[in-house]
KEKE-182478 format. One record per residue (C-alpha): residue in one letter; x, z, y. Coordinates in Angstrom, 2 decimals, padded with zeros to 5 digits, m for minus. Example, Ala and Ser with C-alpha at 12.3 -4.5 7.8 and 13.67 -1.06 7.14 Angstrom:
% KEKE-182478
+----+---------+---------+---------+
| aa |       X |       Z |       Y |
+----+---------+---------+---------+
|  A |  012.30 |  007.80 | m004.50 |
|  S |  013.67 |  007.14 | m001.06 |
+----+---------+---------+---------+
//
This chain:
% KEKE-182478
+----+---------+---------+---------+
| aa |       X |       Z |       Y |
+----+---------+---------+---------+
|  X |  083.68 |  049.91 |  129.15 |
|  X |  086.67 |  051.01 |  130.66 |
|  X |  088.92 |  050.87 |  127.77 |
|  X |  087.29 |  047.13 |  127.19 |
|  X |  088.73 |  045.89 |  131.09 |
|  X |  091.68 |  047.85 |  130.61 |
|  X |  092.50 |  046.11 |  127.27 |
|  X |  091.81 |  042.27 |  129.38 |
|  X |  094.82 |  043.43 |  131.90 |
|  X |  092.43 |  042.93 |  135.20 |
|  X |  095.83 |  043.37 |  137.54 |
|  X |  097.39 |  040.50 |  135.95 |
|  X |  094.18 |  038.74 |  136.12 |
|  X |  094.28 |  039.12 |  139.43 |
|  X |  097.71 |  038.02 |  139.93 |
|  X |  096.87 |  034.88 |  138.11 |
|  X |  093.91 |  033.99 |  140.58 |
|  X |  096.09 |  035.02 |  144.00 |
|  X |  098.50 |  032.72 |  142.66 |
|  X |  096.39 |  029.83 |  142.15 |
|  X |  094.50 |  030.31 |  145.13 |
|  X |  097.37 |  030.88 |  147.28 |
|  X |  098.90 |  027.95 |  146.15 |
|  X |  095.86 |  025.81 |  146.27 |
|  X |  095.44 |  027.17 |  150.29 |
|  X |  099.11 |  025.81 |  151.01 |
|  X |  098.16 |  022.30 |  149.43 |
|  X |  095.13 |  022.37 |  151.23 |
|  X |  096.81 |  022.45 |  154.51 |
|  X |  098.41 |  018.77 |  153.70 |
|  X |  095.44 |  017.47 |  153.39 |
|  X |  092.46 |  015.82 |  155.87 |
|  X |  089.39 |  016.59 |  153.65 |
|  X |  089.86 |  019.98 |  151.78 |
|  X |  086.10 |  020.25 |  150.66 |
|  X |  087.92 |  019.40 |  146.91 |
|  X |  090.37 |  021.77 |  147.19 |
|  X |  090.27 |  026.09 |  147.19 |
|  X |  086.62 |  025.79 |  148.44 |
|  X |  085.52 |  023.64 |  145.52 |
|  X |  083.58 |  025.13 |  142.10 |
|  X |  085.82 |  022.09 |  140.08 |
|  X |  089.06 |  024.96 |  141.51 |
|  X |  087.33 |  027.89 |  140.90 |
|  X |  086.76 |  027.07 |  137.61 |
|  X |  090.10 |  026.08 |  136.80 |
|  X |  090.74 |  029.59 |  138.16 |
|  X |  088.22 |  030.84 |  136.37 |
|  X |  089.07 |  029.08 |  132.64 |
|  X |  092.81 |  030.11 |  132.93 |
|  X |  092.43 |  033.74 |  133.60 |
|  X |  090.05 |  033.75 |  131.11 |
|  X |  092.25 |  032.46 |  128.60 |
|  X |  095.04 |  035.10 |  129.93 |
|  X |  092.45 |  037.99 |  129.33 |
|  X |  092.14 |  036.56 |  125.60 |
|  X |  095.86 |  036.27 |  125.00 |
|  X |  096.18 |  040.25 |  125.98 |
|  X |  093.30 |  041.27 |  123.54 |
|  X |  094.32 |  039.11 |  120.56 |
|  X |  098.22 |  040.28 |  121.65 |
|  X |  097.36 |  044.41 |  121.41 |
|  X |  095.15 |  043.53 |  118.20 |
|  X |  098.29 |  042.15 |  116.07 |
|  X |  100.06 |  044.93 |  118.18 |
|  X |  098.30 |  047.88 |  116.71 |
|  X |  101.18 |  049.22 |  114.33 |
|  X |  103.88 |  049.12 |  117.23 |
|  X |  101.87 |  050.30 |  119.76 |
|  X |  101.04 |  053.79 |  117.83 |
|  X |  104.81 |  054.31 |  117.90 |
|  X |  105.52 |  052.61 |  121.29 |
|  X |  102.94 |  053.07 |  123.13 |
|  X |  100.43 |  055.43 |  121.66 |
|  X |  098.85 |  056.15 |  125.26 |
|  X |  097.77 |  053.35 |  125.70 |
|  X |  096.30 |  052.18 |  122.19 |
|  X |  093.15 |  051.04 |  122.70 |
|  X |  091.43 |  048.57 |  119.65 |
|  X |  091.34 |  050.52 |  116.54 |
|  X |  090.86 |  053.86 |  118.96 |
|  X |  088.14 |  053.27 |  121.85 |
|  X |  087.22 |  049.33 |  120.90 |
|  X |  086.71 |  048.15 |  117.04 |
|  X |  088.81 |  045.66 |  116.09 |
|  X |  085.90 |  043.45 |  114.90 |
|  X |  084.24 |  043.42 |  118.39 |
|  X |  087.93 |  042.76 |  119.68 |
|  X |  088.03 |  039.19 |  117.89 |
|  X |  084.88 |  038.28 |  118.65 |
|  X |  085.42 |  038.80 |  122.05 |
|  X |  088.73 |  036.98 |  122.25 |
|  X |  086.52 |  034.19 |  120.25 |
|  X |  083.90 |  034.22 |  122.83 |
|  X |  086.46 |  033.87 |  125.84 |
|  X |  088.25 |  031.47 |  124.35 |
|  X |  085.41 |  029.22 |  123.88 |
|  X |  084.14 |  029.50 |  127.32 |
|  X |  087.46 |  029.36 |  128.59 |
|  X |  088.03 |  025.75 |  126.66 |
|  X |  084.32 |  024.75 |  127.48 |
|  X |  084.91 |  024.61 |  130.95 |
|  X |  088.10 |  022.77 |  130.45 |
|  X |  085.82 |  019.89 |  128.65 |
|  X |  083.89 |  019.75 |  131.76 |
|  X |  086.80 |  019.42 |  133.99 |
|  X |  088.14 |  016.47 |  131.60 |
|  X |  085.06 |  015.21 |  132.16 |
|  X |  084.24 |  015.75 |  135.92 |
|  X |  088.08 |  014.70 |  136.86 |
|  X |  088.58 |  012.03 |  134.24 |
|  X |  091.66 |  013.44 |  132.74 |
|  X |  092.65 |  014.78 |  129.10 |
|  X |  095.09 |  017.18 |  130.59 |
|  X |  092.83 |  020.26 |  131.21 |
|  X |  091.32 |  019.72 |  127.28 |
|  X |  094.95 |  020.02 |  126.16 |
|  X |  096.63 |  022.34 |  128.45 |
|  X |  093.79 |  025.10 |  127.33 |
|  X |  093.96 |  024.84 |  123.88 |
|  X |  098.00 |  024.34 |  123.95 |
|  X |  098.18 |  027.45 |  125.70 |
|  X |  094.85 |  029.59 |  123.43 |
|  X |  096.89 |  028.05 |  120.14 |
|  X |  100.21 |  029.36 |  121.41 |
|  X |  098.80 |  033.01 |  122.26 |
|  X |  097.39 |  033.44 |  119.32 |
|  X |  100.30 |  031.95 |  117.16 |
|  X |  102.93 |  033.67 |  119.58 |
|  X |  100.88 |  037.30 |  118.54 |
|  X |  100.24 |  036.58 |  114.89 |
|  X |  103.86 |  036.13 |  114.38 |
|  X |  106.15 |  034.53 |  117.26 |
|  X |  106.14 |  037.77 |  119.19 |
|  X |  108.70 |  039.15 |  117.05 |
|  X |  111.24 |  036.35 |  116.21 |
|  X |  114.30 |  035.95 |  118.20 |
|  X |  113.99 |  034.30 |  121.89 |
|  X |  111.35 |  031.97 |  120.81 |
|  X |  108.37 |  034.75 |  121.39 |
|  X |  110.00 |  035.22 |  125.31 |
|  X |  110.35 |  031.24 |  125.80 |
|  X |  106.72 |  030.52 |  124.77 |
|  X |  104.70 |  034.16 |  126.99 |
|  X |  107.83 |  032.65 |  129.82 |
|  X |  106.66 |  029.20 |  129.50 |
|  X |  102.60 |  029.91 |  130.04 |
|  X |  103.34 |  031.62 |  132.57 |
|  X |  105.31 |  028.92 |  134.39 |
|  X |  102.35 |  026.73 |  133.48 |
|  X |  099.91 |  028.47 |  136.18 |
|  X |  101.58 |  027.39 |  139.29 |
|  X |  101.83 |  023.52 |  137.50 |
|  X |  097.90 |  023.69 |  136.39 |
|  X |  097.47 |  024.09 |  139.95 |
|  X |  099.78 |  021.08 |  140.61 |
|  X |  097.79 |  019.12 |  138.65 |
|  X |  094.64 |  019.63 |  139.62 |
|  X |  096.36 |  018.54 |  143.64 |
|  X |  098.15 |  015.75 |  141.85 |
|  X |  094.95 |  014.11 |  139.86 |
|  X |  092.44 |  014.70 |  143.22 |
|  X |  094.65 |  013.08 |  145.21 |
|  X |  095.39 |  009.72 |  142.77 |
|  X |  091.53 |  009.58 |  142.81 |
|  X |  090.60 |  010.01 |  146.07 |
|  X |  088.81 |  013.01 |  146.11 |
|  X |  091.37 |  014.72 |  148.48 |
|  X |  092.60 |  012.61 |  151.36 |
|  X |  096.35 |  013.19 |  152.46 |
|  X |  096.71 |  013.93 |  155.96 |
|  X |  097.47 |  017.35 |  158.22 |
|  X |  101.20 |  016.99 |  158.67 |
|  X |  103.37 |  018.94 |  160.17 |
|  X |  106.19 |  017.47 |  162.04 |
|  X |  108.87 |  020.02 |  160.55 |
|  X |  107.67 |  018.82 |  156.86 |
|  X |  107.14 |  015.04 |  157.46 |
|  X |  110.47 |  014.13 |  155.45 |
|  X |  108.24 |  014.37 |  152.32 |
|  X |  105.76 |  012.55 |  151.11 |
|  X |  102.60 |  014.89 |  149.89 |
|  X |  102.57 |  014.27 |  146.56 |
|  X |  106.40 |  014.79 |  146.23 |
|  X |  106.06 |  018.10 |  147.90 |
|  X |  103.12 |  019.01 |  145.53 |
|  X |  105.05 |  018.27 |  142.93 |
|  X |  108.51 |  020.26 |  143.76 |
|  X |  107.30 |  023.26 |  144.97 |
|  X |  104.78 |  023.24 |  141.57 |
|  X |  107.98 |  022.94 |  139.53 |
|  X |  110.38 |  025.39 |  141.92 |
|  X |  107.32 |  028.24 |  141.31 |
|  X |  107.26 |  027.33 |  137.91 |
|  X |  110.69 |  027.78 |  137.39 |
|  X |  110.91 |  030.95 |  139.36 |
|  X |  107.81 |  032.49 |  137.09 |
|  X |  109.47 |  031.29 |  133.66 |
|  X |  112.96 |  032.98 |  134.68 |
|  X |  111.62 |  036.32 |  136.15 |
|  X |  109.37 |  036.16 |  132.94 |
|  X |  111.52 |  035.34 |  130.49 |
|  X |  114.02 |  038.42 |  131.64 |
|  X |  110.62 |  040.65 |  131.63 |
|  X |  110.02 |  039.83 |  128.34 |
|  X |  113.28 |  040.70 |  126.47 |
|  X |  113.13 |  043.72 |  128.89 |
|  X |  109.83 |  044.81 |  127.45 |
|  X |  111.54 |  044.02 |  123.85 |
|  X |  114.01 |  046.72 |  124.67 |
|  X |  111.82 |  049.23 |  125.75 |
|  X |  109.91 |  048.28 |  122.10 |
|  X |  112.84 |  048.42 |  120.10 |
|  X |  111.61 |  051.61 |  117.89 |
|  X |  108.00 |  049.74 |  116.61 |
|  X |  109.49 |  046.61 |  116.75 |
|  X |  112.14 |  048.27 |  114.30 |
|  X |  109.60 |  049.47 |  111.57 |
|  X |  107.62 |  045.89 |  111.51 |
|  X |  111.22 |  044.52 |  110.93 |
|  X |  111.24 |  042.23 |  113.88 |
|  X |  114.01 |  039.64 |  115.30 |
|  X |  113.91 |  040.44 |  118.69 |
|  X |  117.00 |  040.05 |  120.81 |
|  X |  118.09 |  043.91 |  121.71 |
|  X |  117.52 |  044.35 |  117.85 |
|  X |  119.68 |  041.44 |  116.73 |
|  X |  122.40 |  041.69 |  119.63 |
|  X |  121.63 |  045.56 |  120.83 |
|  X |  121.34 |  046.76 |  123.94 |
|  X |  124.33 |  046.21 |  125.90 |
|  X |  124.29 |  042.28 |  125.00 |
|  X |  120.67 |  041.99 |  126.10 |
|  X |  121.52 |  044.09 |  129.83 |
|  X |  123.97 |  041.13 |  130.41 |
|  X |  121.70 |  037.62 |  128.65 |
|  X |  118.87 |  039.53 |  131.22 |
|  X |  121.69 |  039.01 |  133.62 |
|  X |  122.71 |  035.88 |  133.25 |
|  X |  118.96 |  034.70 |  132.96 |
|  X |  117.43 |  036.05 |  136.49 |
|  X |  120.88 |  034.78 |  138.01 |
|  X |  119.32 |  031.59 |  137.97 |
|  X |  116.13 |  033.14 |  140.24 |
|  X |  118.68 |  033.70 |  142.72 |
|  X |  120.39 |  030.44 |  142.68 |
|  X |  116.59 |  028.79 |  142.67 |
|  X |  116.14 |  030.53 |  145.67 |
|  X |  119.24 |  029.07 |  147.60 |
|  X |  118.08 |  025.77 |  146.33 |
|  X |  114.75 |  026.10 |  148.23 |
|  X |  116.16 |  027.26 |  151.00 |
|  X |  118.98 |  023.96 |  150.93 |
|  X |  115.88 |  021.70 |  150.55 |
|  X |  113.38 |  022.87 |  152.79 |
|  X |  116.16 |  023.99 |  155.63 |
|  X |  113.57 |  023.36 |  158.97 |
|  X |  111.55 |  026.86 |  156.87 |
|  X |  113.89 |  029.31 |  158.50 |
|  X |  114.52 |  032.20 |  157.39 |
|  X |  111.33 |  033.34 |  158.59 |
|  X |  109.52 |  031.27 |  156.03 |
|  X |  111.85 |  032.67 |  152.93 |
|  X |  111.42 |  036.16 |  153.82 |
|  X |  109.62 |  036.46 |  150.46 |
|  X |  112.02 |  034.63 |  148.36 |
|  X |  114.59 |  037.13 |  149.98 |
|  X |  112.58 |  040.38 |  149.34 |
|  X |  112.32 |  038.99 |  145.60 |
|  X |  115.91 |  038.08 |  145.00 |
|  X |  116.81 |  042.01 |  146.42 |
|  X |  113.92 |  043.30 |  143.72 |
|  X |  115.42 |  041.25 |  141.01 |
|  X |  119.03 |  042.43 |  141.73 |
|  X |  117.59 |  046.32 |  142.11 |
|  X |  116.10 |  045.63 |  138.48 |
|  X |  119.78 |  044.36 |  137.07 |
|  X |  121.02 |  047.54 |  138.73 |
|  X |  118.05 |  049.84 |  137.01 |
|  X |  118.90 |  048.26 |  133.60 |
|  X |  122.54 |  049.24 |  133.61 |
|  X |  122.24 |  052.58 |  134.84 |
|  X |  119.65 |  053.58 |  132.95 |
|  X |  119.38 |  054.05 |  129.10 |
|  X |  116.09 |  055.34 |  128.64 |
|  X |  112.43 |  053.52 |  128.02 |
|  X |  111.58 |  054.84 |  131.27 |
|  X |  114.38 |  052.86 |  133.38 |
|  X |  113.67 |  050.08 |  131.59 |
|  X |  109.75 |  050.07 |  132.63 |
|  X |  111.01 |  050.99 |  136.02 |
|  X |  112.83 |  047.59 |  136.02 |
|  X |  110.37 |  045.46 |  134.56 |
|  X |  108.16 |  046.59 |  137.16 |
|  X |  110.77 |  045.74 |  140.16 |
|  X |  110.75 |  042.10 |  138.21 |
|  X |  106.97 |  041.97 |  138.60 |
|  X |  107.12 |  042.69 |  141.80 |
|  X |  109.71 |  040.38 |  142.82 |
|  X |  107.68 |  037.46 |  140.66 |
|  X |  104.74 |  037.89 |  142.82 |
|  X |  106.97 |  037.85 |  146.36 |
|  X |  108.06 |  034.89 |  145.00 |
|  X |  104.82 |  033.60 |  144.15 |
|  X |  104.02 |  034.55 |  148.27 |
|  X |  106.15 |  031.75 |  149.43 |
|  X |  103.26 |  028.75 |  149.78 |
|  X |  101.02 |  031.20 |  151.67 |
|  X |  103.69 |  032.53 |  154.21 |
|  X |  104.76 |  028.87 |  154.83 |
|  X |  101.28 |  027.55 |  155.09 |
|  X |  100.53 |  030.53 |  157.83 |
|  X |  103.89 |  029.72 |  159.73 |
|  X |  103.22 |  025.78 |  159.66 |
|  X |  100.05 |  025.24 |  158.76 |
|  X |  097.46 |  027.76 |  160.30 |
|  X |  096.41 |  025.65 |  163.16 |
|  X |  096.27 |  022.56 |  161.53 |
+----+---------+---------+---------+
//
């Protein structure tokens, strides 16, 4: 059983569902009625369905990666070793489908197509991005970097569409944020976290293909350090989580009446994410380069802190 949670990736999971929640409490402090918001099953489920989905996408992911991994990562093989690949499948066939099921029901309950097409976008794209995307050139990072940007909009969305039909009331402002309308704000700091996650992902990612280069090498993949090497993928990594830090300065020039109080996450991340560029080009070995894509982790979750440290400076005794 242990192997079986191990092979879901309960830690990211979890990061998923902080995220959404976290969010979800921020947007709840704009509002007069929150009995539709964090504390509702409609949310939960939406929580529920999407790390669900993210549990599926790992096993279907380590079952396509079974040849690289016993060259790559050999410790940590799992289907083919402690679970059979045929119960693997069926599993990731049996999550899926209650993962989409509940996304019918939210169509449904909300009136809107978008949670129908959102989940099997994203179930279609993990298992097409495994199956063969995974190891072609950039488009494998944008794709895993894009559905990860699409947690912080799913919640968003869910703020957006109870709000247009009146099943969350607007209210609950605070004077330092009253420049904004609600909906506005909803909708910019969705997209600002989104952005953040897709950058710090999509660095992670051709990180992770450089620490894979040897088993990506014998399935003859198209991955970026094996097309450009090494020393061209330090810098596109780069160039690519420059733009966290300039998306950071562009929160900060938005939302100025924060302080820096309020961006003491955004901060902490942007000094992770420049202690990961530093790892990267001192280092040579696969070691450094897990080192570094765990400093990027971390920084995409102190990132992903923001909403909740602003709702407790502004928003706690509301």
């Amino acid at each position: 059983m242990i192997h079986f949670i191990r092979l879901t990736r309960p830690l990211n999971m979890i990061i998923i569902a902080l995220t959404m929640y976290g969010l979800g409490w921020f947007f709840d402090g704009m509002l007069k009625n929150d009995a539709a918001g964090i504390k509702s099953m409609d949310f939960f489920l939406l929580v529920f369905s999407t790390t669900l989905i993210a549990a599926a996408g790992n096993i279907i992911n380590d079952y396509f990666d079974r040849k690289a991994d016993r060259i790559n990562k050999p410790e940590k093989l799992i289907i083919g070793k402690f679970v059979k690949r045929r119960v693997a499948i069926l599993t990731h066939t049996l999550i899926n489908f209650v993962a989409f099921s509940i996304a019918g029901y939210l169509s449904w309950k909300l009136e809107t197509f978008g949670y129908v097409f959102i989940h099997l976008m994203s179930i279609n794209m993990l298992w097409f991005y495994s199956m063969y995307f995974k190891r072609k050139f950039l488009i494998g990072n944008v794709m895993i970097a894009g559905l990860t940007a699409m947690v912080p909009l799913l919640v968003g969305f869910y703020y957006d569409q109870s709000i247009a039909s009146g099943a969350l009331e607007v209210g609950n402002f605070n004077d330092g944020l009253t420049f904004i309308s609600v909906k506005i704000m909803i909708f910019v700091i969705s997209i600002a976290l989104a952005g953040f996650a897709f950058i710090i992902n999509l660095g992670r990612e051709i990180i992770k293909d450089m620490e894979d280069i040897p088993g990506d090498e014998v399935l003859k993949a198209r991955t970026i350090p094996i097309v450009l090497g090494i020393s061209s993928s330090r810098w596109i990594v780069t160039v690519i989580l420059s733009f966290a830090a300039l998306l950071t300065m562009l929160l900060i020039l938005m939302f100025p009446r924060v302080g820096t109080l309020g961006f003491l996450s955004l901060i902490a991340a942007g000094i992770l994410v420049v202690v990961a560029i530093i790892t990267i080009f001192l280092g040579e070995t696969k070691q450094h380069y897990k080192l570094a894509n765990n400093w990027l982790k971390l920084a995409m979750v102190a990132g992903l802190l923001t909403p909740v440290i602003w709702r407790l400076l502004f928003y706690y005794d509301a």
